[in-house]
N, C-alpha and C positions, 0 to 999 in steps of 0.2 A: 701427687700423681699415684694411683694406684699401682701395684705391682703387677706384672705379667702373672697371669694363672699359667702352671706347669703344659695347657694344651691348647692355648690361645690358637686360633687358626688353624688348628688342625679338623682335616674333615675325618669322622668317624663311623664307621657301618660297624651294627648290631644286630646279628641275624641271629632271631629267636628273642625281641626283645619287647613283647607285651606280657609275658609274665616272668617270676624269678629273677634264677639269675642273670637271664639278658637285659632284662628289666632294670633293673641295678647297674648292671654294670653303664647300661646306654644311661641313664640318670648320673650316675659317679663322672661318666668323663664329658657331659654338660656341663655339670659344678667346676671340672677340672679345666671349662673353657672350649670342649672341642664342638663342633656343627656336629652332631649326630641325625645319622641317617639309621632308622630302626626299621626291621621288617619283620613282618610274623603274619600268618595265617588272620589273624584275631582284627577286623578293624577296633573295635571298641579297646582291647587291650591296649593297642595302639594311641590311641587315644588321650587315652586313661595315665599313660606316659606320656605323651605331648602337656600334658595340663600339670604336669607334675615339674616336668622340666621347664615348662614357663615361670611355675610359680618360685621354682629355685635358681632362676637365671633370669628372666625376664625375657627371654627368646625361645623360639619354637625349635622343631627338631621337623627334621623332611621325615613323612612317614609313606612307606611303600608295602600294601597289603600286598599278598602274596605265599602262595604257598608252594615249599622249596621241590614239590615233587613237579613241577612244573620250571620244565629244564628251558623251555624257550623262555621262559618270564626271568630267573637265574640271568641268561643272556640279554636281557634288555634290561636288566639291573644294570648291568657293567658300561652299558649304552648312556642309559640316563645319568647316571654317577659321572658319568666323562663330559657329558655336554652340559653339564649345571657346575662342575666343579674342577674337570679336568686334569684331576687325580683323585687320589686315595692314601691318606695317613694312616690310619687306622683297621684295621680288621677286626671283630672281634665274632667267634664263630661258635655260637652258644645253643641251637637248638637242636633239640632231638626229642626223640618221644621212643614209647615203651610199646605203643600201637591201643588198640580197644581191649586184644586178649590178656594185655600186662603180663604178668610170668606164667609162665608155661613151659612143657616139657618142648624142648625140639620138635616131637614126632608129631606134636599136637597142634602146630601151629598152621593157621589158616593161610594158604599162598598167596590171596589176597593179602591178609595182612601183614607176609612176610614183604609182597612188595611196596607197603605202604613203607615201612621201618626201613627198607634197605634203600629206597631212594632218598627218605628224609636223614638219615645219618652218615649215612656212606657215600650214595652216588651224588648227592648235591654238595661235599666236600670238593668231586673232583670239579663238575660244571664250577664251583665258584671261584677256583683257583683259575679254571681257563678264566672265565671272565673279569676278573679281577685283577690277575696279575699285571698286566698294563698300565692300570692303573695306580698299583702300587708301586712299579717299577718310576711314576713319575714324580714321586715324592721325595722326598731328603734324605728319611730316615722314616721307613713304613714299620710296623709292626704291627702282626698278624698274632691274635691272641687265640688259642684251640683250646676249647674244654672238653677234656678227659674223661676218664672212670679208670678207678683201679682194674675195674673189672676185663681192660683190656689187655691186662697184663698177668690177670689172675681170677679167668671165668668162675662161677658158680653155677649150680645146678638150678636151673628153671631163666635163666639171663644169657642163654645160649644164641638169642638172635640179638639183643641188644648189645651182648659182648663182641659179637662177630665185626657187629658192624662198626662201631667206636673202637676197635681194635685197627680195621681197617684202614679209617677215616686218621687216626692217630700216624699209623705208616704211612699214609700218603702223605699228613703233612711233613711228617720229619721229613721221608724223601725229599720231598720238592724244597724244603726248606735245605739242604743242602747243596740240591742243585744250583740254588740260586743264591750261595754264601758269598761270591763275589759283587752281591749288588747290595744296594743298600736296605733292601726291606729284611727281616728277622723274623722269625718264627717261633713262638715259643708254644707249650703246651704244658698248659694247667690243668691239676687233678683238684676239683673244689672238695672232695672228701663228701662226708655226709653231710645234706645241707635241708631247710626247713624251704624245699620246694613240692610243689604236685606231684611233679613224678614219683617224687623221695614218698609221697604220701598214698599213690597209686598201688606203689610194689609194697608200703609194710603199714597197709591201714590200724595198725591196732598201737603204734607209735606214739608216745607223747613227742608233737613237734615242738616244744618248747623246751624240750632235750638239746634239740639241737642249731647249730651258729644260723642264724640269717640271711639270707643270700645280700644284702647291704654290707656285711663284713666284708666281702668279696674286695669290695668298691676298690679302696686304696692300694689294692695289689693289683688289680687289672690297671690303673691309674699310673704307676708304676711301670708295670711292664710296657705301658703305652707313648711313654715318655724320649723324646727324640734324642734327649740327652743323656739317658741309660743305656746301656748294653744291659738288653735281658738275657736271661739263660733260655738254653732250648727247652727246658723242664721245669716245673717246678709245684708243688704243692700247696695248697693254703694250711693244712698243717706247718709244712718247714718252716713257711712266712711267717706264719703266729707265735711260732716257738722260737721266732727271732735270729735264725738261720740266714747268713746274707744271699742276698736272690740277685742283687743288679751292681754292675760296677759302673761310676759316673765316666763319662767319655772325658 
């Protein structure tokens, strides 16, 4: 008899996950056994991860194109998720973007494409909580994984709207993750550090990317915090993880 995989039956949403790290990680908790539901603006990214996770599982992944500035579509995610699955295990809330102008001064920044950035990182945080939470509230043992940037806690100059916003987006999770400490779903919030993705390659084109970890390193610590039989931490780093720092206590 084979042995249960750590995320047998659990159903899994990865939003932001045709390229990077959502990519990865929706790929990691496949392997790990869970039903991944993956969404991203990108169909062909999408895709491109369906074929990947087949070829490492033998089963597909539900893919839902979409893009997250489109608040009534956020809403009919939470819709479809409930009438195909009728809860929600897994959260995992990976995408964001830099916008077309990439770093720039504040003063210089296009209010078009300020409100492309503030609804992709910020305001589709909260819409996916509303629609979501339900969901997760039907589960066992949910866990909502949020990825970071130091920069939310220690802006730089020319990353003033991308820091605003993923600073934001970081407070409303903790909030709400506290609000809802006596239920069984978990919130934690990951800082993946510097990582060999497009954004990383957007902001410092002149980078050798093979300096730095792979967004597939990720894998086993989102796998990890995903686990119904851990208590994650509300925080945690893939620096601390790597450096072998404990991150989960088994229940």
């Amino acid at each position: 008899m084979t042995d249960a995989l750590p995320l047998d039956d659990r159903i899994a949403l990865v939003v932001g996950a045709s390229r990077g790290i959502g990519y990865q990680a929706a790929l990691a908790l496949a392997v790990a056994g869970a039903h991944v539901v993956a969404t991203a603006r990108t169909q062909g990214g999408l895709e491109e991860l369906d074929d990947a996770i087949y070829a490492a599982t033998g089963r597909h992944a539900t893919l839902v194109p979409f893009d997250l500035v489109d608040g009534g579509g956020i809403d009919r995610l939470g819709g479809a998720i409930f009438g195909r699955f009728g809860k929600l295990d897994i959260w995992v809330n990976a995408a964001a973007t830099l916008g077309a102008q990439g770093l720039t001064p504040v003063s210089h920044i296009d209010p078009r494409g300020f409100a492309k950035i503030e609804k992709t990182n910020f305001t589709a945080t909260y819409r996916l909580i509303r629609s979501l939470e339900p969901l997760l509230r039907g589960s066992d043992a949910a866990r909502v994984i949020h990825l970071t940037t130091s920069l939310a806690r220690d802006p730089k100059a020319f990353w003033g709207l991308y820091a605003a916003t993923k600073a934001g987006a970081e407070a409303m999770m903790l909030a709400w993750g506290d609000e809802i400490e006596s239920t069984s779903i978990r919130v934690s919030v990951l800082d993946p550090g510097r990582m060999r993705t497009q954004m990383r390659a957007q902001a410092f084109p002149g980078e050798d990317p093979q300096t730095l970890p792979h967004p597939s390193e990720l894998g086993p610590l989102i796998v990890e915090l995903a686990r119904p039989d851990v208590t994650p931490p509300t925080r945690i780093s893939f620096k601390e993880w790597s450096s072998g720092l404990p991150t989960a206590a088994l229940i």
